[in-house]
C-alpha positions as CSV (number, residue, x, y, z in Angstrom):
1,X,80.5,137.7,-109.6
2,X,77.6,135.8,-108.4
3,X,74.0,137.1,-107.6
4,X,71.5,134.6,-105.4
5,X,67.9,135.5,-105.3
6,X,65.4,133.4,-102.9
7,X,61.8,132.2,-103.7
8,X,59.2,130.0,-102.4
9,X,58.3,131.1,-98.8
10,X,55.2,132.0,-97.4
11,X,52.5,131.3,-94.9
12,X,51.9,128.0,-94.0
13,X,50.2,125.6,-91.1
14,X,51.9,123.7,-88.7
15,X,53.1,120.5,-90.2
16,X,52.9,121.9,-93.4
17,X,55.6,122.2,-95.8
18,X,57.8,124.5,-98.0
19,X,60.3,124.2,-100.3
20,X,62.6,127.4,-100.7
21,X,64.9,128.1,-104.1
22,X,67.9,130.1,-104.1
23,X,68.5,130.8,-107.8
24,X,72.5,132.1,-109.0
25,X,73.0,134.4,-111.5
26,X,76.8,134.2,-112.4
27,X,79.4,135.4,-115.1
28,X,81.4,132.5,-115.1
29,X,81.2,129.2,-114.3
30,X,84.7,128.6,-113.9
31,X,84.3,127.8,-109.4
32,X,82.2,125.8,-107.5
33,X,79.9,127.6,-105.0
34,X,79.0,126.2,-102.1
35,X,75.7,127.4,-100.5
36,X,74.0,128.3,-97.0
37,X,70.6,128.9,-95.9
38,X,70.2,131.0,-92.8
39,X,67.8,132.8,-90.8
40,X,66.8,135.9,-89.0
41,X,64.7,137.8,-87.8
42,X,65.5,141.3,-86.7
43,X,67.2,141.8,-83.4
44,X,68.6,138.2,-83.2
45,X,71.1,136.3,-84.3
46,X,71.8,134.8,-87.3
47,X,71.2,131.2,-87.8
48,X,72.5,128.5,-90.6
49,X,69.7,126.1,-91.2
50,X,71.4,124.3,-94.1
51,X,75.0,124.2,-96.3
52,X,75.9,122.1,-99.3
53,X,79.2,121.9,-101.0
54,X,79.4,122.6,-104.8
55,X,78.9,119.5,-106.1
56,X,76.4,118.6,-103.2
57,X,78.6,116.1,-102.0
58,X,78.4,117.6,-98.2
59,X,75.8,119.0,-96.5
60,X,75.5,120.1,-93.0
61,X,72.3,120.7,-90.7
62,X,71.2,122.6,-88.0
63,X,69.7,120.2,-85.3
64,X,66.8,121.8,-84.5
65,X,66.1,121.1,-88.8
66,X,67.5,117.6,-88.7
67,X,65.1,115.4,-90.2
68,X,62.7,118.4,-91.0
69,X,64.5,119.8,-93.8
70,X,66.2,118.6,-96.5
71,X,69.0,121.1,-99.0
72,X,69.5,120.1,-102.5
73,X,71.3,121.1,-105.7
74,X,70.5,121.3,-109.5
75,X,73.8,122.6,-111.1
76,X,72.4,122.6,-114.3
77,X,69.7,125.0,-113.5
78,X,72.2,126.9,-110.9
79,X,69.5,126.4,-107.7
80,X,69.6,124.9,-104.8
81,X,66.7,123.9,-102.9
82,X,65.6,123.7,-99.1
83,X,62.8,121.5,-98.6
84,X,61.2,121.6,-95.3
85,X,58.7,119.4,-94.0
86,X,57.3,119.3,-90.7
87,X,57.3,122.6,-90.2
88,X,56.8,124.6,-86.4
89,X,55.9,127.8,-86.0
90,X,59.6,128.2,-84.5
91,X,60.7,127.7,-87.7
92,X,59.1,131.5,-88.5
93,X,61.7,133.5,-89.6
94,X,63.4,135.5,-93.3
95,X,65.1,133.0,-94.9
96,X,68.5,133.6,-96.6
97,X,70.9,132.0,-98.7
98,X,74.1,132.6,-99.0
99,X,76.9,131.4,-102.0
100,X,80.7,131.4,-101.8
101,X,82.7,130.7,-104.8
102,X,85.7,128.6,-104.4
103,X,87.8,125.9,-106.7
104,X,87.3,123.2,-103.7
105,X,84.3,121.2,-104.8
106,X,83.7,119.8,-101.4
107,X,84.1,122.8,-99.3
108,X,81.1,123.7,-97.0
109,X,81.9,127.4,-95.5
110,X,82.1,126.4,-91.1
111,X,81.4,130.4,-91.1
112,X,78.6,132.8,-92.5
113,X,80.9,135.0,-92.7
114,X,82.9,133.5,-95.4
115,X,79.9,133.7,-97.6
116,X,80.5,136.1,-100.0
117,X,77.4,136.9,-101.6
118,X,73.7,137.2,-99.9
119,X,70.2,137.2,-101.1
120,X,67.6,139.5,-99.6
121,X,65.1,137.1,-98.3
122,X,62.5,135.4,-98.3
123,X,59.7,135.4,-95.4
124,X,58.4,131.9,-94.1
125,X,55.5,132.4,-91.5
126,X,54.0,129.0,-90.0
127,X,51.0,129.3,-88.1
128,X,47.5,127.9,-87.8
C-alpha cells in the first residue's frame, strides 16, 4: 500500500515559478514506484506533465513542459519533485501525481491508467 499527498501549488505570475512535492506514505519498501504528475481541470482531459522511474533513471515530458519543468526524486525522503519554471497561465490547472509500485526499477508507466494510486491535488493558478 502506498498513499501520495501533493503540496506546493498556488498562485503565481507569469514567468514565475513553482515547485510541486508529491510525498509517499508506504508500508513497505520492498518495490520501486515510479511516479506521474498530471493535470486537469474539470470537464477535460487528463494530461501527464511529467513521469520518473523508481530510481529516477527515466523521465519523460510533456512538450508543451519541455524545458519549463523539471521532475525529480529524493528516495530517501520518499518525494518527488516537479519544478516548474517559466510558468504560462496555460499551465493553470489541479495538479496530480500519481505512484505505481513495481520491482522494475526503470519502468515509467506509458499509461495513467496503470497508476495505481492518486493524490487529491494540488491547485496551480498563474496569472498576473
Amino acid at each position: 500500500q502506498l498513499q501520495v499527498v501533493e503540496s506546493g501549488g498556488g498562485l503565481v505570475q507569469p514567468g514565475g515559478s513553482l515547485r510541486l512535492s508529491c510525498a509517499a506514505a508506504r508500508s513497505t519498501s520492498d518495490y520501486y514506484y515510479s511516479v506521474g504528475w498530471f493535470r486537469q481541470d474539470p470537464g477535460k482531459e487528463r494530461e501527464e506533465v511529467a513521469a520518473i522511474s523508481g530510481r529516477g533513471t527515466r523521465t519523460r515530458y510533456a512538450d508543451s513542459v519541455k524545458g519549463r519543468f523539471t521532475i525529480s526524486r529524493d528516495n530517501a525522503k520518499n518525494t518527488v519533485y516537479l519544478q516548474m519554471n517559466n510558468l504560462k497561465p496555460e499551465d493553470t490547472s489541479i495538479y496530480y501525481c500519481a505512484a505505481r509500485e513495481g520491482l522494475n526499477s526503470d519502468y515509467v508507466p506509458s499509461f495513467w491508467y496503470e497508476y495505481e494510486y492518486w493524490g487529491r491535488g494540488t491547485q496551480v493558478t498563474v496569472s498576473s
